[in-house]
N, C-alpha and C positions, 0 to 999 in steps of 0.2 A: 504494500500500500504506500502510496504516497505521501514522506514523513513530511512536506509540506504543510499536506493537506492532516494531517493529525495536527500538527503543532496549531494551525492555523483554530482548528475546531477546537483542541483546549483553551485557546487564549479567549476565543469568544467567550465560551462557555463562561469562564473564570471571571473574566472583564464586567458579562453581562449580568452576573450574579452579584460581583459588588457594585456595581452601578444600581441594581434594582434597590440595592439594600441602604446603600447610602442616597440614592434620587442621582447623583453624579458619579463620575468615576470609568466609567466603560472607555472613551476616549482617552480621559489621562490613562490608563493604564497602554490600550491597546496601540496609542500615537510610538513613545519613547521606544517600544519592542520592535515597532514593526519598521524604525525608520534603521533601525540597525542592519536591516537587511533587504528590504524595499524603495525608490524613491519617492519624495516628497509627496510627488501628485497623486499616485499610486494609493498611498498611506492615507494620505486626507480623504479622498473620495470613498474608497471601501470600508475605513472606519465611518465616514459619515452615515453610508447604507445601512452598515448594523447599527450604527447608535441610533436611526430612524428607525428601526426594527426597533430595540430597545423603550425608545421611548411609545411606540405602540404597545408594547407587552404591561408597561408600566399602566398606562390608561386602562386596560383591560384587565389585567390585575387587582388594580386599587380602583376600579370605576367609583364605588359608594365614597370615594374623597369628592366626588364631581359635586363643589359647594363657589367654590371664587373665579366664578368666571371675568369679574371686573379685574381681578390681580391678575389674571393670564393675559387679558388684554393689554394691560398696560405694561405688562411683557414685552408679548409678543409684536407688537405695532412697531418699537425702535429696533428691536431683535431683527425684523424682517430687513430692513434696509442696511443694518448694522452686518451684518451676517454675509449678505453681497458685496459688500464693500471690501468687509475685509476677504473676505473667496478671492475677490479680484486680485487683491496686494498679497494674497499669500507667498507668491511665488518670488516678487521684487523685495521685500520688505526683508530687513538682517532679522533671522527668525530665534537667534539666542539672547540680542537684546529685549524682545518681547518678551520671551519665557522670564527672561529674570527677571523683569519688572510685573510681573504676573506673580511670582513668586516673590519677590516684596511685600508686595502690595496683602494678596495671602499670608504669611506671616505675621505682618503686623496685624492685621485684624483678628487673626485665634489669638496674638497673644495680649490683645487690647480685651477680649472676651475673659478670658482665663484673670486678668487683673481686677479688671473692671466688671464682674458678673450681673450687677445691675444695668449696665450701659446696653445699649443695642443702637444699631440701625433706625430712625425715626419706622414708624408703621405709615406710611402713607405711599399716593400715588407715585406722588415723583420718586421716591426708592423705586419703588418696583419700576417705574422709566427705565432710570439710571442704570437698573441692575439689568434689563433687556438690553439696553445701549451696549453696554462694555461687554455685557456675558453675549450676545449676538458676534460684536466686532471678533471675541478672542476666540471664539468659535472657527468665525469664517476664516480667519487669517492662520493661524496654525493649529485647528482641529481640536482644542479643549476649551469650552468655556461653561461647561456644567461645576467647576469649583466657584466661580464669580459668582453664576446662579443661587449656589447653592447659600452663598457668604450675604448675599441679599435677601434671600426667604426666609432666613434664619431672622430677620427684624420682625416678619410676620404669627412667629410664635405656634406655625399650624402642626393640629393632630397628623399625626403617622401618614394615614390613607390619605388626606388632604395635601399634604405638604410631597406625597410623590407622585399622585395623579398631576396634581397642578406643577411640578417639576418635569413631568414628562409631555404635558401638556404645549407649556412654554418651547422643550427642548425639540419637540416636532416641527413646529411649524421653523422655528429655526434653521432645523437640521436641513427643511427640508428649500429653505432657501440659499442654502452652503452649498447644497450637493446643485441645486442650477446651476451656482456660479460657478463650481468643477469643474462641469460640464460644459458649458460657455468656454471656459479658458481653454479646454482641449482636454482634459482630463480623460479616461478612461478605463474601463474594468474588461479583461480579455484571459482568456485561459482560465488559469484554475480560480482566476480570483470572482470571473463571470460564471460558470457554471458550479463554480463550489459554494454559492448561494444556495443553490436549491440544497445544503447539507448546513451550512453555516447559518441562514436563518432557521433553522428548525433548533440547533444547540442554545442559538441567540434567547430561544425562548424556553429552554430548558434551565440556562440556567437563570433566569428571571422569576420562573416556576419556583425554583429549588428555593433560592433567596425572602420570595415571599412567605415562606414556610418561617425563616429567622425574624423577618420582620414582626410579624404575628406575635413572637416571645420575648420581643425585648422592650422593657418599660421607657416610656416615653423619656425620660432625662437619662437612660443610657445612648439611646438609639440621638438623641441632640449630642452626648460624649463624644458618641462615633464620630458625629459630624465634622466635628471639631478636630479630632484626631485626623481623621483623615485629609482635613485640608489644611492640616500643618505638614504631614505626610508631604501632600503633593507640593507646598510651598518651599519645603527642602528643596526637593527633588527638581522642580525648576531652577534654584538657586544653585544649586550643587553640580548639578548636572542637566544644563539648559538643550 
């Protein structure tokens, strides 16, 4: 069998499962592995596809979260233009200075949380704007921006179901105006990465499946811990290794 195509199906699997579990994460994990041995365009586009899988399984998964349709709007509306933009500049734009600044930016805020456990994010529209603006932009331009996402929902304070339906919500319509602008620029999926869909979306939603099971057992202020943890995780990880 083709050890491509295995390795390729674990990493979905794995990606999709902490992404389901944290609301982000499928792209940061699956971008920094895949560029080790794939090019840019390549990378950006095929993660786009499964994280568009992804954030469908999420919707479908956690549908009874389906309560804040005004906060996915005010999402989604800067996300849409933010998100092609940055698609466009992916390829021109020095793509390590962005990571690090992404991972700054990340950092300080877990560890402005961790200090300040009262303080948050204002709860209003224009966060949610702002948080579609930049989490759209860092999307489009080098293929993660479900941690920014994720660092702005967190002002909203939402239950489990609510806070990953409306994460995957937001991360759709996103995703799915990233992957036009792939496409637009020339981007493309061919061989194993075009027909090994029909095996990779099917793990995509296994392990989304598997992940909703952990969700279900973890108390609300551990499952905000994760959050936290894990985008200090990823805010190393840009900074260390951009």
């Amino acid at each position: 069998m083709n050890i491509e195509l295995i390795i390729l199906c674990l990493l979905v699997f794995f990606a999709s499962g902490i992404g389901t579990f944290t609301g982000f994460g499928t792209s940061t994990i699956m971008v920094p592995v895949m560029l080790l041995f794939f090019p840019l365009p390549l990378t950006l586009l095929f993660v786009g596809v499964i994280h568009w899988f992804g954030d469908l399984w999420k919707m479908i998964l956690f549908r009874k979260g389906l309560r804040r349709w005004r906060l996915i709007l005010w999402f989604a509306v800067p996300g849409i233009f933010a998100s092609y933009y940055g698609a466009s500049l992916s390829l021109a734009v020095e793509e390590e200075v962005l990571t690090r600044v992404l991972g700054f930016f990340l950092l300080a805020y877990v560890l402005f949380i961790f200090l300040k456990r009262e303080w948050k994010l204002p709860e209003h529209d224009l966060t949610a704007g702002a948080g579609g603006l930049l989490s759209g932009f860092a999307a489009g331009i080098f293929g993660v921006g479900g941690a920014i996402r994720g660092a702005f929902l967190s002002a909203f304070n939402l239950p489990k179901e609510v806070y990953l339906f409306t994460s995957g919500a937001m991360a759709l319509v996103i995703d799915s105006t990233r992957i036009a602008g792939y496409l637009a620029g020339g981007a493309r999926l061919e061989g194993l990465f075009l027909w090994g869909l029909l095996i990779f979306v099917p793990f995509s939603f296994i392990g989304a499946w598997a992940a909703r099971f952990l969700v279900d057992r973890v108390r609300q202020d551990h499952f905000r811990l994760a959050i936290a943890v894990f985008l200090a995780l990823v805010a190393l990880k840009f900074l260390l290794f951009p």
